[in-house]
N, C-alpha and C positions, 0 to 999 in steps of 0.2 A: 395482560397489560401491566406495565411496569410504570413506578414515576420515584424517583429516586429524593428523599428528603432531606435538606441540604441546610446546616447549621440549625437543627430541630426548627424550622421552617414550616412549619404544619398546614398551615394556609394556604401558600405559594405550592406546596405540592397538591393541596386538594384543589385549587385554580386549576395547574397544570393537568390534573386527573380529568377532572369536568369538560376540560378543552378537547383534551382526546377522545373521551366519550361522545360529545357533540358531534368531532366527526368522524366518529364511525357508525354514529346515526342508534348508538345506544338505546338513549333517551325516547327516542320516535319508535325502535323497536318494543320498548316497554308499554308505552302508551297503546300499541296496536294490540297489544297482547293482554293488557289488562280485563277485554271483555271477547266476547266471543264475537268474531264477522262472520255474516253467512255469506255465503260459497257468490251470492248475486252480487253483496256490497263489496265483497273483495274485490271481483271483477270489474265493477265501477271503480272502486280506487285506482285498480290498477291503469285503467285504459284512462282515465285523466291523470296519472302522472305519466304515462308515457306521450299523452297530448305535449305535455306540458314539458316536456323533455325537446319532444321534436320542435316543437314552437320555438324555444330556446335555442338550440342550433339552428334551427334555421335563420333568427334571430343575427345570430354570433355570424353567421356564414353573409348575410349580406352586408354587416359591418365590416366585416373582410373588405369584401368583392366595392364597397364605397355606397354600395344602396342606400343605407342608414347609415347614418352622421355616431360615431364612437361615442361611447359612456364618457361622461364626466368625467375626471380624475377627483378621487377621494384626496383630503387633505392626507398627509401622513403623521401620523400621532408618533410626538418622540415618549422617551420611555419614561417622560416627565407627568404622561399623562395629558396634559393637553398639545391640541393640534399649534404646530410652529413652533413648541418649544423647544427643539432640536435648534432651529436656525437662528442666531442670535442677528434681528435684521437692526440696523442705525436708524435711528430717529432722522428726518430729512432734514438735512442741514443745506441752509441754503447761502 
C-alpha cells in the first residue's frame, strides 16, 4: 500500500492511509487476530456474517424490485466540511 505525501503534508497522507486501511478491512483483520478463536467461535462469526450478508442483499434486491421504499439520501458534505456548504442557497427574498 502506497499514499503519496504532498507539500510535507503529514496528516493528510496518514488521513489518506487510515482510509485505505479501513477498507480493506485492515483494522478488523488486526482486531480478529489479536487473541486466539476457537475453531466453534470462528464458525459462529462466520455464519452470522454471512446471515448478515444475505439479509442485506436481499434487502438491497427488494429495494430494486419496489417491495421496500429506497434509503434516504445522505446530505452530501462539501470539502468545506459541513453538509450544504458546496451550494451557496439565496436567503428567500420575497
Amino acid at each position: 500500500m502506497q499514499v503519496l505525501v504532498r507539500d510535507n503534508n503529514v496528516e493528510q497522507a496518514l488521513r489518506v492511509l487510515k482510509k485505505k486501511m479501513q477498507r480493506e478491512g485492515i483494522f478488523r483483520e488486526m482486531r480478529e487476530r489479536k487473541a486466539f478463536e476457537k475453531p466453534s467461535e470462528r464458525k459462529a462469526r462466520e455464519k452470522g456474517e454471512a446471515v448478515r450478508r444475505a439479509r442485506k442483499a436481499q434487502r438491497k434486491q427488494m429495494q430494486r424490485e419496489g417491495l421496500l421504499p429506497m434509503p434516504k439520501a445522505k446530505p452530501r458534505v462539501a470539502k468545506g466540511g459541513r453538509p450544504g456548504a458546496g451550494a451557496a442557497a439565496p436567503a428567500a427574498a420575497r
